[in-house]
C-alpha positions in Angstrom: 10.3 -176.1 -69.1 12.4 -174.8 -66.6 15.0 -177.1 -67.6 14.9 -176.1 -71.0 15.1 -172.8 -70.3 18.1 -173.0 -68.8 19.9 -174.8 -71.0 18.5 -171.9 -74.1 20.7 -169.6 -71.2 23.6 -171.7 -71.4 23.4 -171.8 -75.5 23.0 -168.2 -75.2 26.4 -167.8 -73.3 28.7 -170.4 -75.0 27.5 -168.2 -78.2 29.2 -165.0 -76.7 32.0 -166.1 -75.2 32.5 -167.9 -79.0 31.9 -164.4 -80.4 34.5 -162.8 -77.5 37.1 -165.3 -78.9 36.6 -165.3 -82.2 37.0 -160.8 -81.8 40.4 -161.6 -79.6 42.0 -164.2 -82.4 41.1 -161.1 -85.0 42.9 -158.5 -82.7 45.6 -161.2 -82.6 46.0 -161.5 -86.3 46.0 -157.9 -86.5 49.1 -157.1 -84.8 50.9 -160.2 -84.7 54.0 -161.0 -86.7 53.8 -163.5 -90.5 54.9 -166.5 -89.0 53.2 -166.4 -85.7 50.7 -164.7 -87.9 50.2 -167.8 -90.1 50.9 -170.4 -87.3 48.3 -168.1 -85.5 45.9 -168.4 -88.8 46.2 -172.2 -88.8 45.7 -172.4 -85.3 42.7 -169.7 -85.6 41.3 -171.4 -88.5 41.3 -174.3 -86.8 39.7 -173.1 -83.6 36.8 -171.1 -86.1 36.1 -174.6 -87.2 35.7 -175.6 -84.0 34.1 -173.2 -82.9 31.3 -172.7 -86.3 30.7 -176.7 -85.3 30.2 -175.7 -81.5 28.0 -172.8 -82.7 26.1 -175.0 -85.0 26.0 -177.6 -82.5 24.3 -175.0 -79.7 22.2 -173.5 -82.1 20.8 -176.8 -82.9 20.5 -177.5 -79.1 19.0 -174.0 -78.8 16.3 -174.5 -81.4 15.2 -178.6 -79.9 14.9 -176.9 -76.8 12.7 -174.0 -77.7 10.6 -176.8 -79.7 10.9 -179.2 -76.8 9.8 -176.0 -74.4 6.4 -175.0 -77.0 5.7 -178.9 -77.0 6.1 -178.9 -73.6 3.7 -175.7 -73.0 1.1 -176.7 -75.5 0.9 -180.0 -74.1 0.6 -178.5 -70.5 -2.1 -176.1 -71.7 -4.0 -179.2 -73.4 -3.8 -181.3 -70.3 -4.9 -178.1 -67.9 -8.0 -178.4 -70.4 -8.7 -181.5 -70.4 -8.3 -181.5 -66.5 -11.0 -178.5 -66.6 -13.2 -180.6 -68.7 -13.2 -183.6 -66.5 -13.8 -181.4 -63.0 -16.4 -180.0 -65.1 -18.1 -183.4 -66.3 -17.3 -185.0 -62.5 -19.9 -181.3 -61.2 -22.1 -182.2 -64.0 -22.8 -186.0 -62.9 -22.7 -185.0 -59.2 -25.4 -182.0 -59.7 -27.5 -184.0 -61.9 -28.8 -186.7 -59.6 -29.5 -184.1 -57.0 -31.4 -182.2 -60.3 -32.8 -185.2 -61.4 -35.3 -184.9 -58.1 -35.1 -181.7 -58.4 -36.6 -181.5 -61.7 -39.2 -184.1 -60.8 -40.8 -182.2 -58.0 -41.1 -178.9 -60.5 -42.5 -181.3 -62.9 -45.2 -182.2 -60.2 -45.8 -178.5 -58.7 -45.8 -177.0 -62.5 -48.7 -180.5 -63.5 -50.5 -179.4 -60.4 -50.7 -175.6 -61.4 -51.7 -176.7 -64.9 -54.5 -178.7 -63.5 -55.5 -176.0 -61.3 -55.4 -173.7 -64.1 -57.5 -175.7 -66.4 -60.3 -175.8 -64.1 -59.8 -171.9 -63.4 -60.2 -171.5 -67.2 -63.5 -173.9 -66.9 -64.4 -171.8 -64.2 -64.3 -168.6 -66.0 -65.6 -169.6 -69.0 -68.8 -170.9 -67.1 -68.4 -167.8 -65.5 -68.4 -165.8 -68.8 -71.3 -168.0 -70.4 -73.3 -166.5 -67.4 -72.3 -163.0 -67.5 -73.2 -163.1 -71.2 -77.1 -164.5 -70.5 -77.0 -161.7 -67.8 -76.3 -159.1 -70.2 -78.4 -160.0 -72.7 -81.3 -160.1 -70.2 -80.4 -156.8 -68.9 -80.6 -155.9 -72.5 -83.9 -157.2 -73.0 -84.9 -155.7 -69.7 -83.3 -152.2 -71.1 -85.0 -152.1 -73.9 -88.6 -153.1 -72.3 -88.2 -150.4 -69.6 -87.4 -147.9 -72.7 -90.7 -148.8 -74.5 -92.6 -149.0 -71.3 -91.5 -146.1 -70.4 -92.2 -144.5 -73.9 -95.9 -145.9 -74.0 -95.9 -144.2 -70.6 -95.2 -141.2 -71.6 -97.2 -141.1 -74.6 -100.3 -142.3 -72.3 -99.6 -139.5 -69.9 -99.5 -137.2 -72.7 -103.2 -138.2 -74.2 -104.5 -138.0 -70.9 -103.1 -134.8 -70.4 -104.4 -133.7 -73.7 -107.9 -135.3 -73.8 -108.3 -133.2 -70.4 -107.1 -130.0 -72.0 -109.9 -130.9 -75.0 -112.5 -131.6 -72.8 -112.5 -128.6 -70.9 -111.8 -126.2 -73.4 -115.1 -127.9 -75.1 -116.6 -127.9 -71.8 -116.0 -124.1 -71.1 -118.9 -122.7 -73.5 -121.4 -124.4 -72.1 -120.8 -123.8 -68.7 -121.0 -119.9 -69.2 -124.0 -120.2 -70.3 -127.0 -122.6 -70.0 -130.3 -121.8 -71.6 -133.3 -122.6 -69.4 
């Protein structure tokens, strides 16, 4: 690329000092004499020829090279990918085997955990089947006490009142007795 680079500078130059030439032989033809001035003109025509030919010539030279230089460049960039890929793809085969076992040994520890897991959920749901016959005899035993305890206090309360019965009944005749 380098190369071609250089030879683009070299294009580049030849091109001016054309240019630089070409201005001096118009100068020239400016204040020179008719017959030097036409001898001048062939000789100046001639040498524009040449030069339009050279000019042609490096400006064909210039333009392979810039082509040859992208070429060149997109090639370069291609190849740096395709040098990526394969360092890449060389990782990739070398981490896999070590991931291979890797992978395996999670495969085991995550099957073990599963199993573990399964019997924690049969464990739990036993668990649960007994929590639910607990409550519903704490339920029954809830609602037992509440009805004893209701048919308590309702035989309390007929005790209490039979007693207040009797002895309001019982208070007349204990004033007074007839004899």
């Amino acid at each position: 690329m380098e190369h071609l680079e250089q030879k683009v500078k070299e294009a580049s130059n030849t091109i001016r000092e054309k240019d630089l030439m070409l201005s001096k032989l118009q100068i020239l033809i400016g204040t020179a004499d008719r017959a030097a001035l036409e001898e001048e003109l062939e000789e100046a025509a001639a040498s524009i020829d040449q030069l339009e030919t050279e000019l042609e010539r490096h400006l064909q030279e210039k333009l392979e090279a810039e082509i040859q230089c992208l070429l060149m460049l997109k090639a370069s960039q291609n190849w740096q990918v395709r040098a990526e890929d394969r360092v890449a793809l060389e990782e990739h085969r070398a981490l896999s085997a070590g991931d291979k076992t890797r992978m395996l040994l999670k495969l085991r520890e995550t099957e073990s955990k599963i199993v573990m897991l399964k019997e924690q959920v049969d464990k739990l749901e036993v668990r649960e089947k007994e929590l639910n016959r607990t409550t519903e005899v704490l339920k029954m035993q809830s609602r037992t006490f509440r009805a004893s305890l209701f048919g308590l206090v309702q035989l309390v309360m007929l005790c209490l009142s039979l007693k207040v019965f009797f002895a309001r009944v019982s208070a007349p005749f204990d004033e007074a007795v007839p004899t």
